[in-house]
Residue frames as qw, qx, qy, qz and C-alpha x, y, z in Angstrom:
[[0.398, 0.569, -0.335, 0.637, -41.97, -84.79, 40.76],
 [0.653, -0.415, -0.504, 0.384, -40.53, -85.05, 44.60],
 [0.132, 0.857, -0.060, 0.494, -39.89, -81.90, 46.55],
 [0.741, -0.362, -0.229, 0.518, -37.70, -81.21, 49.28],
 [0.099, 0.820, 0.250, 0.506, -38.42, -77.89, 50.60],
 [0.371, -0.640, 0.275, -0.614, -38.46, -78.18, 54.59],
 [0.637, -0.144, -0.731, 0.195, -37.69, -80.30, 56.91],
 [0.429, -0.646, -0.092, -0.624, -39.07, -79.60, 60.23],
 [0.023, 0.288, -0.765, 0.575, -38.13, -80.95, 63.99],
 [0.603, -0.384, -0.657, -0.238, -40.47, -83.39, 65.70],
 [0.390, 0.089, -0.714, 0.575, -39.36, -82.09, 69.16],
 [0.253, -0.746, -0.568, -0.239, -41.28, -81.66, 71.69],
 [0.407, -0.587, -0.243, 0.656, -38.96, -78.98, 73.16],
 [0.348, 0.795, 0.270, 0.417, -39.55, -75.38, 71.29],
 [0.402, 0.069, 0.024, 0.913, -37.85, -72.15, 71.40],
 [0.035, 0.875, 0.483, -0.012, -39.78, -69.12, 72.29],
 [0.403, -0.138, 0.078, 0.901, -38.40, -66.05, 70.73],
 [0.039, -0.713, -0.613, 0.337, -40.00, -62.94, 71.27],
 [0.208, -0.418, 0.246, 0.849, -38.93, -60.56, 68.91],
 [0.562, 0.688, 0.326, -0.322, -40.53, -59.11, 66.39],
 [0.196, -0.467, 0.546, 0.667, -38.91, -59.53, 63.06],
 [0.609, 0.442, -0.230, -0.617, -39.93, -59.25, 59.34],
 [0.649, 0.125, 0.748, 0.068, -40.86, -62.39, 57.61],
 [0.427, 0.633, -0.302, -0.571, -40.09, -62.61, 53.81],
 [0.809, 0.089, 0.562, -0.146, -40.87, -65.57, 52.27],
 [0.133, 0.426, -0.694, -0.565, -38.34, -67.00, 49.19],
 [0.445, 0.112, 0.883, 0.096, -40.28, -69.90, 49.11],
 [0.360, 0.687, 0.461, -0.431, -42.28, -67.63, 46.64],
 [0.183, 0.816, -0.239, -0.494, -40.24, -66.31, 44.63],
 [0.812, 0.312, -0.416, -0.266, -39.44, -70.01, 42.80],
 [0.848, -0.337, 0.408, 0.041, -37.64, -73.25, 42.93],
 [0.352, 0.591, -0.682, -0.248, -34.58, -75.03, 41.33],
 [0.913, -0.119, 0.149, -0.361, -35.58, -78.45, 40.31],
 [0.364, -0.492, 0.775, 0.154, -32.87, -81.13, 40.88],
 [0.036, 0.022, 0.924, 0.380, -34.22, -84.23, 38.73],
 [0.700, 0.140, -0.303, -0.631, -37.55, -85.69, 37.04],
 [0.503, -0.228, 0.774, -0.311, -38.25, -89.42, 38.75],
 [0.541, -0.116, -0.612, -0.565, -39.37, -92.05, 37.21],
 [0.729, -0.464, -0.014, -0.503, -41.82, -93.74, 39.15],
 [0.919, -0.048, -0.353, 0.167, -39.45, -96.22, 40.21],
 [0.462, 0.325, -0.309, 0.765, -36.89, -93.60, 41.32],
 [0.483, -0.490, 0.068, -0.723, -39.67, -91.50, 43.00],
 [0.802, -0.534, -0.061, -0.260, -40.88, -94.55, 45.27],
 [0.796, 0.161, -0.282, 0.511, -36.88, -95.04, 45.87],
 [0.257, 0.405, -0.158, 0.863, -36.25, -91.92, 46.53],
 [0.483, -0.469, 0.031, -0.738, -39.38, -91.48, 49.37],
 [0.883, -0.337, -0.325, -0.005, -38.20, -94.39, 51.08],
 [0.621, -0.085, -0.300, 0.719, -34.50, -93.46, 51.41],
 [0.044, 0.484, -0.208, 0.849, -36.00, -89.48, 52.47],
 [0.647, -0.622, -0.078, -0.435, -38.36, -91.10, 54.93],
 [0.878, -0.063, -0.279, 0.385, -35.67, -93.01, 56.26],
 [0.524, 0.258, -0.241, 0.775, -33.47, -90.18, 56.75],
 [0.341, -0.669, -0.073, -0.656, -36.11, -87.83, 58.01],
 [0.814, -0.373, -0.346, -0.282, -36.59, -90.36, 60.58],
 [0.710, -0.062, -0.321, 0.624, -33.13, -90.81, 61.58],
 [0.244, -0.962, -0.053, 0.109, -33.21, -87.98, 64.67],
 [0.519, -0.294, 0.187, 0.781, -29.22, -87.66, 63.86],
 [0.296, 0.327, 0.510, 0.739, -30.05, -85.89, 60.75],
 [0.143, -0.905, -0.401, -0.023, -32.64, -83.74, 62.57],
 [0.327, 0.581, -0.157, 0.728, -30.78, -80.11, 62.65],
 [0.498, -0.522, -0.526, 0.451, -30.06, -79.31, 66.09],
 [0.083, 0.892, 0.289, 0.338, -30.62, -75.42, 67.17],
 [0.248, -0.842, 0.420, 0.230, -27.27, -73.14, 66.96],
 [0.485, -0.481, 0.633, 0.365, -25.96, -75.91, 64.82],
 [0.083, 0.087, 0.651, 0.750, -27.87, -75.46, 61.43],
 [0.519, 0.286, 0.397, -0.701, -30.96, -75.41, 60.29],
 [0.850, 0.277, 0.404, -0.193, -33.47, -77.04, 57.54],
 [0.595, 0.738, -0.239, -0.210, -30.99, -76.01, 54.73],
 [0.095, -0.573, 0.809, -0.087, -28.61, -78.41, 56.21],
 [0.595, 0.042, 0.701, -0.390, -30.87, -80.96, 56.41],
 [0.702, 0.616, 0.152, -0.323, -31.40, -80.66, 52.80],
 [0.215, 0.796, -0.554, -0.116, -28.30, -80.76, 51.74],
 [0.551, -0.340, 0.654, -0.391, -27.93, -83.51, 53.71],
 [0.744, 0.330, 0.546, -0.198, -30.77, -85.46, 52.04],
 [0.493, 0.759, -0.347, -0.245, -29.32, -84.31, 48.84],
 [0.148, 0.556, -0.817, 0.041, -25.70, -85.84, 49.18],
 [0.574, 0.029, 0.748, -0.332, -27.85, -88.99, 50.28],
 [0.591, 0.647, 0.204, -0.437, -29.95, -88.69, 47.55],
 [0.497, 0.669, -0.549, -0.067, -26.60, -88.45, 44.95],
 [0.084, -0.432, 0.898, -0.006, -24.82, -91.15, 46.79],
 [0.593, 0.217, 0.716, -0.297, -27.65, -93.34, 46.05],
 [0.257, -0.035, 0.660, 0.705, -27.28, -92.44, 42.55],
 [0.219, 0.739, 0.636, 0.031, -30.65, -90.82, 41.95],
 [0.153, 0.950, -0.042, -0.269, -29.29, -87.14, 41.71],
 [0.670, 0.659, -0.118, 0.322, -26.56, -86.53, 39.13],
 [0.578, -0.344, -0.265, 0.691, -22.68, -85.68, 41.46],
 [0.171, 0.160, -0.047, 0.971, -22.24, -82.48, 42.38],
 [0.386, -0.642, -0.317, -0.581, -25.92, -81.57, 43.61],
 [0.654, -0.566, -0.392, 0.312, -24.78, -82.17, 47.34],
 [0.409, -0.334, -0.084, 0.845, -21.81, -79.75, 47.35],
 [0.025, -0.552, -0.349, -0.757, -24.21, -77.34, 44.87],
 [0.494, -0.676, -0.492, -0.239, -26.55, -77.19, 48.00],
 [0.730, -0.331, -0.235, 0.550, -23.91, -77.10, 50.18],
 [0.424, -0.060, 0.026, 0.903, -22.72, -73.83, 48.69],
 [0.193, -0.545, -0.336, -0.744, -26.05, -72.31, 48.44],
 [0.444, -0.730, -0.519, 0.003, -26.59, -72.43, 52.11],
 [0.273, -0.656, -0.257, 0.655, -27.24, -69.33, 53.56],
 [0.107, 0.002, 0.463, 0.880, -27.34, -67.27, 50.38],
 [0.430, 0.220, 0.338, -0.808, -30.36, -65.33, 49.55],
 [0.633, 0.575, 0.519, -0.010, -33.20, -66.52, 46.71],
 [0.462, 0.852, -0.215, -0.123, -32.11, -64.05, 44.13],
 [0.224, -0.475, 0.844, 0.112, -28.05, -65.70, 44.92],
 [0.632, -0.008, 0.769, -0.096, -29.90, -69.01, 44.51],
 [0.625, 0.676, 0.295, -0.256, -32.12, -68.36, 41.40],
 [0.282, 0.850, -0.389, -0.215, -28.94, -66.81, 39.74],
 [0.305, -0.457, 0.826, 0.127, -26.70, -70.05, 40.44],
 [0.612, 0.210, 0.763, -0.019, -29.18, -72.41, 39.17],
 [0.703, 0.649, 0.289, -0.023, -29.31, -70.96, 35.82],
 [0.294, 0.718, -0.619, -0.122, -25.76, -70.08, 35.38],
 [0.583, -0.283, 0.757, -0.083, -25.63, -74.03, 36.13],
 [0.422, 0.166, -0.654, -0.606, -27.88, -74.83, 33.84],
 [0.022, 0.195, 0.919, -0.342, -30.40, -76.22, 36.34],
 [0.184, -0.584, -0.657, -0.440, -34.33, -75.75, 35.84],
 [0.073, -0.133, -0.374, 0.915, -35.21, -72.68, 37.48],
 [0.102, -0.652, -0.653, -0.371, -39.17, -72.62, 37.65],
 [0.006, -0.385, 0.050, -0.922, -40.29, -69.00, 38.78],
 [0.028, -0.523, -0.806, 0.276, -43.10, -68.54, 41.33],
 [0.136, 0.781, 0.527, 0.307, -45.90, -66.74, 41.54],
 [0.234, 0.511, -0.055, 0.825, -43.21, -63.08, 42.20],
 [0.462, -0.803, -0.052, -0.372, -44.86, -62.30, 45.49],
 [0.515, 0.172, -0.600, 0.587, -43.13, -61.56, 48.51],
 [0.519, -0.784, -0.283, -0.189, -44.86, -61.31, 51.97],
 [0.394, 0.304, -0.398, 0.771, -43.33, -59.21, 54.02],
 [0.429, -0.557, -0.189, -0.686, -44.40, -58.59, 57.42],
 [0.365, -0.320, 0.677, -0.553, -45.13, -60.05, 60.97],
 [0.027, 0.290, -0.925, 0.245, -46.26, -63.32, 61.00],
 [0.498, 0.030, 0.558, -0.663, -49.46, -64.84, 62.00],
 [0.327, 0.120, 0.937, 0.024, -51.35, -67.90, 61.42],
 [0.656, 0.518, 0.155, -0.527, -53.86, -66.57, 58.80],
 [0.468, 0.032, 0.819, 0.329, -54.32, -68.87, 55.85],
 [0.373, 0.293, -0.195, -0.858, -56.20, -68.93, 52.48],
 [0.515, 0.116, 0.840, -0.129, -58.65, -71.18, 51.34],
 [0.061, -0.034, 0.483, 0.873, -59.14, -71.19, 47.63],
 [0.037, 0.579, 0.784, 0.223, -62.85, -71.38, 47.99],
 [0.445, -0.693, -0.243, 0.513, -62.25, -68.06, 49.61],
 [0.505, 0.764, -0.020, 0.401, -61.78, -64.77, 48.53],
 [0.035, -0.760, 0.492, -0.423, -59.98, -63.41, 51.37],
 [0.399, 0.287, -0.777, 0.393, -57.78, -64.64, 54.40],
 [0.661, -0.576, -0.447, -0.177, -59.51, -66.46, 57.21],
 [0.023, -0.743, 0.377, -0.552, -58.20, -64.93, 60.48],
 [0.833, -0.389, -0.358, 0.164, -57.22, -67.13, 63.12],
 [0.585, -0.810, -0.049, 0.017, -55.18, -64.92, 65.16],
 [0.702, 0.374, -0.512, 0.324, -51.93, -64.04, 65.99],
 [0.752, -0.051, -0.595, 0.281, -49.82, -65.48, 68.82],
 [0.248, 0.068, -0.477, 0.841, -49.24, -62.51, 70.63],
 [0.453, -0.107, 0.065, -0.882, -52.82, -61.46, 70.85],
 [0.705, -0.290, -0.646, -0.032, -53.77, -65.69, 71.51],
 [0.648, -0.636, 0.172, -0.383, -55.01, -65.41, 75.87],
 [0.979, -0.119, 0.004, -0.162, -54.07, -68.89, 76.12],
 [0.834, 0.275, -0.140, 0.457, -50.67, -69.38, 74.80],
 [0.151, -0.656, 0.344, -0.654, -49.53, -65.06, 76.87],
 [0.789, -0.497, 0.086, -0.350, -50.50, -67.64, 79.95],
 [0.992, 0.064, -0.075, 0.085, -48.44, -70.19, 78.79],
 [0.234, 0.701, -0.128, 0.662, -45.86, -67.99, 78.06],
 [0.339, -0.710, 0.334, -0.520, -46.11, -66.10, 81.64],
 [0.964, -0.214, 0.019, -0.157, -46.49, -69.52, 83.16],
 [0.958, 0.000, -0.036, 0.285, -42.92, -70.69, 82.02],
 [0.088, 0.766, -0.228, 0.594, -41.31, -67.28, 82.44],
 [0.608, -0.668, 0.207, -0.376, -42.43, -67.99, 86.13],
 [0.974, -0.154, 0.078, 0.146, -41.00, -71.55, 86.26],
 [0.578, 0.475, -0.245, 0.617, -37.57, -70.22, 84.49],
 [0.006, -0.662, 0.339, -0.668, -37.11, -67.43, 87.06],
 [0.811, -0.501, 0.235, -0.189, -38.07, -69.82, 89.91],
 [0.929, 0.212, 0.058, 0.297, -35.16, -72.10, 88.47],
 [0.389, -0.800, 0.230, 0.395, -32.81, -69.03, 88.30],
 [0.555, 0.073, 0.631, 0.537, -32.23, -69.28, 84.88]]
């Protein structure tokens, strides 16, 4: 089975936003699975999403969408290629922006496969800690605002912006 969760920019120009804001993660709280491949469809289907990925049109541009467009995207690709069943483009389409609980609730008044996750929800600030299942606890690696290196970097292009006058 294929997922299509995130889609991510390859640029090498980034966005530094300094705010602090909570981070709740739906990707936890479950998924709604579109189809079952067969193995023919599956290696169909992962040519025509590496294809698209690839195409940089299709790459959400920032202020004009974001990954859930991109999915949608690949979706209505995905159905016009006849591998998803009609109607799963403009489903997606209308689920963007809508919370997880919105989402969870459409796919089973659809009658789509609504697998649950594992009910957690992380709520909190950010930061690059990870788990390793050989691990019992989270390995710390730091977050960004307390990283030396990157506050330089940071200060560094602050300086170059305000020389610029921008």
């Amino acid at each position: 089975m294929q997922h299509v969760s995130h889609s991510q920019s390859n640029d090498t120009d980034f966005i530094y936003d300094p705010r602090t804001q909570p981070f709740d993660d739906p990707g936890l709280r479950g998924r709604c699975e579109l189809t079952t491949f067969s193995a023919e469809a599956k290696d169909q289907a992962a040519s025509l999403l590496s294809a698209y990925g690839e195409d940089k049109s299709n790459i959400p541009v920032f202020g004009e969408g974001n990954c859930q467009y991109w999915v949608v995207g690949a979706t209505m690709m995905l159905e016009r290629a006849r591998l998803l069943k009609p109607g799963e483009g403009d489903f997606w389409r209308d689920m963007i922006n809508h919370s997880s609980d919105d989402i969870e609730r459409s796919c089973i008044r659809t009658n789509r496969k609504w697998t649950p996750g594992a009910g957690l929800s992380i709520v909190g600030e950010p930061d690059a800690r990870f788990f390793d299942a050989k691990a019992s606890a989270a390995k710390p690696i730091g977050k960004l605002e307390h990283n030396a290196t990157f506050q330089a970097r940071m200060q560094s292009l602050l300086a170059i912006l305000e020389y610029l006058g921008t």
